[in-house]
C-alpha positions as CSV (number, residue, x, y, z in Angstrom):
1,X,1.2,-0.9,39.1
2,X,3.0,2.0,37.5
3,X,1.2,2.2,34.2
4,X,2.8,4.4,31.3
5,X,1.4,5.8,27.6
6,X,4.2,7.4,25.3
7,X,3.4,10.1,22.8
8,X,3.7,8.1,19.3
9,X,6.7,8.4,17.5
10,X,6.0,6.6,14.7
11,X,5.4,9.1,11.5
12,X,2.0,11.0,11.5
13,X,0.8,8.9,14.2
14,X,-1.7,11.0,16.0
15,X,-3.7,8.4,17.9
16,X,-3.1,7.6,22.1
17,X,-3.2,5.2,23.7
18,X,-5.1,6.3,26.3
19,X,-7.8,9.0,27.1
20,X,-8.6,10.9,29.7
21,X,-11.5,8.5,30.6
22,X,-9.2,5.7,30.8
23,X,-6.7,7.4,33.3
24,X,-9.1,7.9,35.2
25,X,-10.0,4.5,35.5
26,X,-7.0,3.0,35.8
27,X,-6.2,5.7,38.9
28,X,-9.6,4.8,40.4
29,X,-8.6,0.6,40.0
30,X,-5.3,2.0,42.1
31,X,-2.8,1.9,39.6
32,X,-0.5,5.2,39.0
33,X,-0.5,6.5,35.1
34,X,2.6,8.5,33.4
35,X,1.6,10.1,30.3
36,X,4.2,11.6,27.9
37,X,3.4,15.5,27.7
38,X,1.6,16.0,23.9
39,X,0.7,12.6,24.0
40,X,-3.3,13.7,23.2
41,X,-3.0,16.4,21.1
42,X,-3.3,14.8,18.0
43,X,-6.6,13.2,19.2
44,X,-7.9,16.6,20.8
45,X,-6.8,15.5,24.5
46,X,-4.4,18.4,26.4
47,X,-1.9,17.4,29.1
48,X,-4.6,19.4,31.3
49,X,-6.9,16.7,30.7
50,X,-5.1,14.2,31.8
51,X,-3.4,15.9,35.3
52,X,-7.3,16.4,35.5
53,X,-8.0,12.5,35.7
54,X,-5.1,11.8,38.1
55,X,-2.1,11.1,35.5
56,X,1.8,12.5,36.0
57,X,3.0,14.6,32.9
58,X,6.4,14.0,32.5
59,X,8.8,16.0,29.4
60,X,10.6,12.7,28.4
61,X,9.8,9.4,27.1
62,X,12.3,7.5,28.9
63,X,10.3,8.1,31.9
64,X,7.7,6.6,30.4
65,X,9.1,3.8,29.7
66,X,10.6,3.5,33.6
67,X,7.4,2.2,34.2
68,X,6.0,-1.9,35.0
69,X,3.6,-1.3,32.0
70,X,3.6,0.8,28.7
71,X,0.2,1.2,26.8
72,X,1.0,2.6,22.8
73,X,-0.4,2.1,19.8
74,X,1.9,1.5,17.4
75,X,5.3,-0.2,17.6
76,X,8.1,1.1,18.9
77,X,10.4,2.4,16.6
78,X,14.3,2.8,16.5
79,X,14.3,6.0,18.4
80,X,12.5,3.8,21.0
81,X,14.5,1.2,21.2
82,X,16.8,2.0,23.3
83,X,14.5,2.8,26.3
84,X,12.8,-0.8,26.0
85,X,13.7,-2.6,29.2
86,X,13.3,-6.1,30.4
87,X,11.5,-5.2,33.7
88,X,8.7,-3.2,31.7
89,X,6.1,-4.6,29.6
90,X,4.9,-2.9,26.4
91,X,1.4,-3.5,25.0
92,X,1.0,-2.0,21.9
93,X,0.1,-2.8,17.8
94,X,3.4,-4.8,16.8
95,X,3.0,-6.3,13.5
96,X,6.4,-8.6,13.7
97,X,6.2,-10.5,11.3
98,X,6.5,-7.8,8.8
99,X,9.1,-6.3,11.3
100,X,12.1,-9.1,11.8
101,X,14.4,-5.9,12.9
102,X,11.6,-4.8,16.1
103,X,11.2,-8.7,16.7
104,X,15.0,-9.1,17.2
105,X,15.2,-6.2,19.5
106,X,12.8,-7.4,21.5
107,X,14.3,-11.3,22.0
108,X,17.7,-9.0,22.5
109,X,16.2,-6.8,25.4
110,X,14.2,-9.7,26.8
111,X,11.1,-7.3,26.6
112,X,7.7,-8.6,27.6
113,X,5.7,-7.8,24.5
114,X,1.9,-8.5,24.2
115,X,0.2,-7.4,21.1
116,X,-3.6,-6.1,20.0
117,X,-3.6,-7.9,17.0
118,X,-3.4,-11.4,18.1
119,X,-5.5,-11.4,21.2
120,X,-8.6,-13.4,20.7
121,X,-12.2,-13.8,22.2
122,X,-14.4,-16.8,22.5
123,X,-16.2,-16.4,19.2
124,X,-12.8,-16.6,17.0
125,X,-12.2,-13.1,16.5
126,X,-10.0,-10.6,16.9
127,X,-11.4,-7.4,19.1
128,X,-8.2,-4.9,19.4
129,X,-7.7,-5.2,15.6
130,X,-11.7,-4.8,15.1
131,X,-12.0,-1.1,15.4
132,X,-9.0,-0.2,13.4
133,X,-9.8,-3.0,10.5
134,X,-12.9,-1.0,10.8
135,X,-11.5,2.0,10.1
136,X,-9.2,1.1,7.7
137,X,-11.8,-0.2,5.4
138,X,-14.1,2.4,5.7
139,X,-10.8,4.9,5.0
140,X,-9.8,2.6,2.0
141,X,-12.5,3.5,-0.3
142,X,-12.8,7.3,0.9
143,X,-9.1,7.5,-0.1
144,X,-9.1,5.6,-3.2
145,X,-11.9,7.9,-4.4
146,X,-9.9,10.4,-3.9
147,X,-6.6,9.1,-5.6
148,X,-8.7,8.6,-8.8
149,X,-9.5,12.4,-9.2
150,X,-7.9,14.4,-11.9
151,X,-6.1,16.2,-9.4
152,X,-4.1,12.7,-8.0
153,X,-3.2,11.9,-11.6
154,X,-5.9,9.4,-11.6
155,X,-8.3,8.5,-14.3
156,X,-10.7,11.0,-13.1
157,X,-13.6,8.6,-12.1
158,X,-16.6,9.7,-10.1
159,X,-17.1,6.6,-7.8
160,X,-20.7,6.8,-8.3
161,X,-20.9,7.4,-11.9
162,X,-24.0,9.6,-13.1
163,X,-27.2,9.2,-14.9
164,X,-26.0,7.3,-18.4
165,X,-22.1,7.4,-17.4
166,X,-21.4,3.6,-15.8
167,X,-19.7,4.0,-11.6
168,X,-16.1,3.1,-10.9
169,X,-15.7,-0.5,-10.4
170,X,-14.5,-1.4,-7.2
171,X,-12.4,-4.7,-6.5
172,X,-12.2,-5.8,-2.6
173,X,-9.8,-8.8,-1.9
174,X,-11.1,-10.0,1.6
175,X,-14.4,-10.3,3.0
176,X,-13.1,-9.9,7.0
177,X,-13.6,-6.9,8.8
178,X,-11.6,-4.6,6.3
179,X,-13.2,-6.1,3.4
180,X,-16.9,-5.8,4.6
181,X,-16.1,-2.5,5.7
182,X,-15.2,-1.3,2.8
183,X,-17.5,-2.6,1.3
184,X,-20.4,-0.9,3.0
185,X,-18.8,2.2,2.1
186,X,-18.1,1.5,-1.9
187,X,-22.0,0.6,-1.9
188,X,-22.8,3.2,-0.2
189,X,-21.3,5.6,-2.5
190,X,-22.8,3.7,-5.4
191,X,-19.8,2.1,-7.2
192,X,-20.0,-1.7,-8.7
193,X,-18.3,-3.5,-6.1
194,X,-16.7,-7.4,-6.5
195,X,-15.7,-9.4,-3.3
196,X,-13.0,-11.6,-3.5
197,X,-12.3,-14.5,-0.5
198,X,-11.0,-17.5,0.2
199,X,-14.0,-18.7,2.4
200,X,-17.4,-19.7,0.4
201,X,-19.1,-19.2,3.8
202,X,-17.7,-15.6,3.8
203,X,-19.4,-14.5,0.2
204,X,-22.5,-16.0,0.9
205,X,-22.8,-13.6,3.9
206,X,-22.3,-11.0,1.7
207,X,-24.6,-12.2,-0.9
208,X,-27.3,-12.4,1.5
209,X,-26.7,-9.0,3.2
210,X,-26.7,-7.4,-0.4
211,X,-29.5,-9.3,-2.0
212,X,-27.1,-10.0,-4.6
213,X,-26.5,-6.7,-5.8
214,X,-23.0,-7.7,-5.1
215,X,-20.5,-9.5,-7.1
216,X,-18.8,-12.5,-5.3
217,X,-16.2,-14.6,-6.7
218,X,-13.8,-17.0,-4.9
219,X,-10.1,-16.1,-4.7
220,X,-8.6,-17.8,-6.9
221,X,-5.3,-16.6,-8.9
222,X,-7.4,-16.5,-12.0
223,X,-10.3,-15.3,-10.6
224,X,-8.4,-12.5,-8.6
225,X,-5.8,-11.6,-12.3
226,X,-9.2,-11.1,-14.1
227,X,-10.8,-8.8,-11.4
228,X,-7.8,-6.7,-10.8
229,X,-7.4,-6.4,-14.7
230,X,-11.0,-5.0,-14.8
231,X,-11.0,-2.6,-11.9
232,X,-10.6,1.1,-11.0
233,X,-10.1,0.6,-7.7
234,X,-8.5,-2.3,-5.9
235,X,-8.5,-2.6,-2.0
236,X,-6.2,-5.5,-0.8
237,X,-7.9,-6.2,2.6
238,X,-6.1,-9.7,3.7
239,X,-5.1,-10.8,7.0
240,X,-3.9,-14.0,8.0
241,X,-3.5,-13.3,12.1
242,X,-0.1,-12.5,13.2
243,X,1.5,-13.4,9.9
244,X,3.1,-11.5,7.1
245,X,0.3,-10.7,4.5
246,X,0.5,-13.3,1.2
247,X,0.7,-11.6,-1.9
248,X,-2.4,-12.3,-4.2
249,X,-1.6,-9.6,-6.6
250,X,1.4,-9.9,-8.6
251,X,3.2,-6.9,-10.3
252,X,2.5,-8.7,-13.8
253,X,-1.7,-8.2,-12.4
254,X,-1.0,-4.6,-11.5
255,X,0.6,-4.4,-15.4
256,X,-3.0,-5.0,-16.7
257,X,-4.7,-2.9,-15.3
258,X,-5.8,0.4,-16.7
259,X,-3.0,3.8,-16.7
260,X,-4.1,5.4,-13.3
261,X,-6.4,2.8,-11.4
262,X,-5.7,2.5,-8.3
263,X,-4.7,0.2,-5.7
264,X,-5.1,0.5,-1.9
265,X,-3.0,-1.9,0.1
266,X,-4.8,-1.7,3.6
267,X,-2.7,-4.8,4.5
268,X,0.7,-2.9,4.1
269,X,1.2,-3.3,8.2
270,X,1.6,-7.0,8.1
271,X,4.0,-6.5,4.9
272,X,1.0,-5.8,2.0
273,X,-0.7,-8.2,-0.3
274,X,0.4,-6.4,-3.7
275,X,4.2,-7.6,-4.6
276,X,4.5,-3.7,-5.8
277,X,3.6,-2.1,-2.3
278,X,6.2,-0.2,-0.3
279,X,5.0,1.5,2.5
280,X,4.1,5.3,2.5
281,X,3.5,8.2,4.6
282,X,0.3,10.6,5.3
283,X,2.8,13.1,4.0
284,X,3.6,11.3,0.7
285,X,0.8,8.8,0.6
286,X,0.7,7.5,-2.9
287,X,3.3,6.9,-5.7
288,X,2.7,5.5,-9.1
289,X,4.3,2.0,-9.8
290,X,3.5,0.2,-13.7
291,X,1.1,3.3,-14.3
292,X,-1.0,2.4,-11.8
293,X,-1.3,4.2,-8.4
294,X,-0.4,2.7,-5.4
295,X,-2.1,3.9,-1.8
296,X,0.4,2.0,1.4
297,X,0.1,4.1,4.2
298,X,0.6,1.7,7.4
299,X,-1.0,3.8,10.0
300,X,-4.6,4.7,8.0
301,X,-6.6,4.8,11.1
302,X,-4.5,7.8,11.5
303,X,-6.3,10.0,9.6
304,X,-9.0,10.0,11.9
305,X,-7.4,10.0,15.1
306,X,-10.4,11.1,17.4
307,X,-12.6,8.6,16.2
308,X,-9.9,5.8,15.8
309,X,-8.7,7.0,19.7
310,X,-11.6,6.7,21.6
311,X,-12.6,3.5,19.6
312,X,-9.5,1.7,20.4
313,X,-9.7,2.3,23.7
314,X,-13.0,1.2,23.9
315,X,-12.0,-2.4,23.6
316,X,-8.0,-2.0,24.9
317,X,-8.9,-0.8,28.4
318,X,-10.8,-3.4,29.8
319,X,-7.9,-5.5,28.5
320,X,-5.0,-3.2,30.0
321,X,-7.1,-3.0,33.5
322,X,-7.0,-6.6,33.8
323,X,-3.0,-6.7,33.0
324,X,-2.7,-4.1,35.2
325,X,-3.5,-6.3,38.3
326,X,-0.8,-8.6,36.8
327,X,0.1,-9.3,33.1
328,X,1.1,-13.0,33.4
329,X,-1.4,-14.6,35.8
330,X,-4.4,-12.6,33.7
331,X,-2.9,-14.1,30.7
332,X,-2.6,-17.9,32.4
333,X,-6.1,-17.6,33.3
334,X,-7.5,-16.6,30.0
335,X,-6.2,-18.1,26.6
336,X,-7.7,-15.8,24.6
337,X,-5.6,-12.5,26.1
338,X,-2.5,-14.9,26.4
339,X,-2.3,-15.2,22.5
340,X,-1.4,-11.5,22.7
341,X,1.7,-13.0,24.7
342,X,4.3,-12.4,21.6
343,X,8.0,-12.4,23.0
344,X,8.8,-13.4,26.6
345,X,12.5,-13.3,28.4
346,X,14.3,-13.4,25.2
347,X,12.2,-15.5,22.8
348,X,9.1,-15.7,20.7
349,X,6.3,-17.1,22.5
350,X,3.7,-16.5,19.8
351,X,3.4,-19.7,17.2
352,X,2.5,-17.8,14.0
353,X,5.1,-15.4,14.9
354,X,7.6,-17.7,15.3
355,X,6.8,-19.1,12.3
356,X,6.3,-16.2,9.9
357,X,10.1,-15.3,11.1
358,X,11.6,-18.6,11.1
359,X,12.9,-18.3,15.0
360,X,12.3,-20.7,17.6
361,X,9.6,-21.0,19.6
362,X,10.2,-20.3,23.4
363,X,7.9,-21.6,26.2
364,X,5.5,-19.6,27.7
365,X,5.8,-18.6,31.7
366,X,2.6,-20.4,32.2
């Protein structure tokens, strides 16, 4: 199979899809790989290293994109759209339900879309998202700190506090991957953390892991006004798999709270959890909405794109290998990978997609 990886064209997007590691995996299983030239830079991988492990540079994208399979990160944008084809496959991060205008596009061009974030395994989870809900949450308190300093207009808080002078209190909402995450960093750093979540099973985990030196509270609207009235720092960190993000904080919640808290919507990808959240840029990451400052940059793992590189495709190339021998008939034989399956010859094919966009739901090839 011809097997391409685009340079990303999404804003400040410096992760790849693929390393040199992996091209020369996918060469040694057989398969040809077509890179975009300056596809690794941002991650610290030359074109070099990738004619090294057997890839083709090419100059343009749309060559990329001539091939059976394309490997990306994020999803495509509209500069992409017209090089979409419905004889290539694109497996990437797509997000559609926060993105009705990339979803119709796709149905339009009858492209074979499969996405990381829905893609199960056998214990329940979710292991392309895993890395970068990693990332995201350990990112969410570093940059929250950082938007309270003087500096940022913030209110100045040391997240750790000193000797006599009380830490920042830090308000998660979601005790999944981002949320425990982030909340190994907040502790870490010594700030008064509270965990919010729907799931009683979830906050006794962290209970226990914590000894109790964490606050748990279930996620309910009053629980969750009270919290966010009372913090410095709030990090929304909830996912519902494949479907636009419900808003728990309302704009009247982020009224409450004090002149230059913060907020940190990690879930801004899947549409954001705060009803004041708009997405921002690495350029232009914050702006300041009811007094209060507002972090919604949709591509955090950005930030770190060496780390966030090579752990992504830790866990997307064994996936894209098997694909490789032949997207549909891996995906019939394993249930998990075919929930990945997201539009399919002109339809959506994913159930929570479907529903989060109100379209029909088309029938699988399988």
């Amino acid at each position: 199979m011809r097997i391409g990886c685009p340079r990303e064209k999404k804003a400040e997007e410096y992760r790849v899809a693929l390393t040199p590691q992996g091209v020369r995996s996918l060469c040694g299983d057989g398969h040809q790989v077509v890179v975009e030239a300056g596809a690794g830079f941002g991650a610290g991988f030359s074109d070099e290293s990738y004619l090294t492990a057997g890839a083709r540079v090419v100059d343009t994208a749309a060559e990329v994109y001539g091939t059976d399979l394309v490997v990306k990160v994020k999803e495509p944008i509209a500069e992409e759209y017209g090089l979409l084809r419905h004889d290539t496959a694109v497996f990437c991060y797509l997000h559609l339900a926060a993105n009705p205008e990339l979803a119709r596009v796709l149905i339009a061009r009858r492209v074979t879309a499969i996405a990381f974030e829905t893609i199960t395994s056998s214990e329940g989870g979710l292991p392309l998202l895993a890395p970068m809900s990693m990332v995201a949450g350990r990112l969410s308190v570093q940059v929250g700190a950082e938007s309270m300093q003087t500096d940022r207009w913030g209110r100045g808080l040391l997240l750790s506090g000193l000797p006599g002078v009380e830490p920042a209190h830090v308000v998660i909402l979601g005790a999944g991957t981002v949320g425990r995450s982030a909340l190994q960093i907040a502790v870490g750093m010594g700030a008064r953390v509270t965990v919010l979540d729907v799931s009683t099973e979830a906050l006794r985990a962290v209970d226990d892991q914590y000894d109790g030196r964490v606050q748990t509270m279930p996620a309910l609207e009053n629980h969750v006004a009270e919290a966010v009235r009372r913090a410095d720092l709030v990090i929304g960190a909830v996912l519902v798999p494949g479907a636009r993000a419900p808003v728990v904080v309302t704009r009247e919640m982020i009224r409450s709270m004090t002149r230059g808290s913060v907020v940190v919507d990690v879930a801004v990808d899947q549409g954001g959890c705060f009803e004041t959240t708009r997405p921002t840029t690495h350029h232009a990451p914050t702006y300041l909405e009811e007094g209060v400052i507002h972090y919604a940059v949709s591509n955090m793992p950005s930030l770190t794109a060496r780390t966030s590189t090579l752990g992504l495709a830790d866990v997307t190339l064994p996936v894209l290998r098997r694909l490789a021998r032949d997207p549909l008939a891996a995906m019939r034989d394993d249930e998990h990978l075919a929930n990945g399956l997201t539009t399919y010859n002109g339809a959506v094919v994913q159930p929570v997609v479907s529903e989060s966009l109100g379209l029909p739901l088309g029938r699988i090839p399988f």
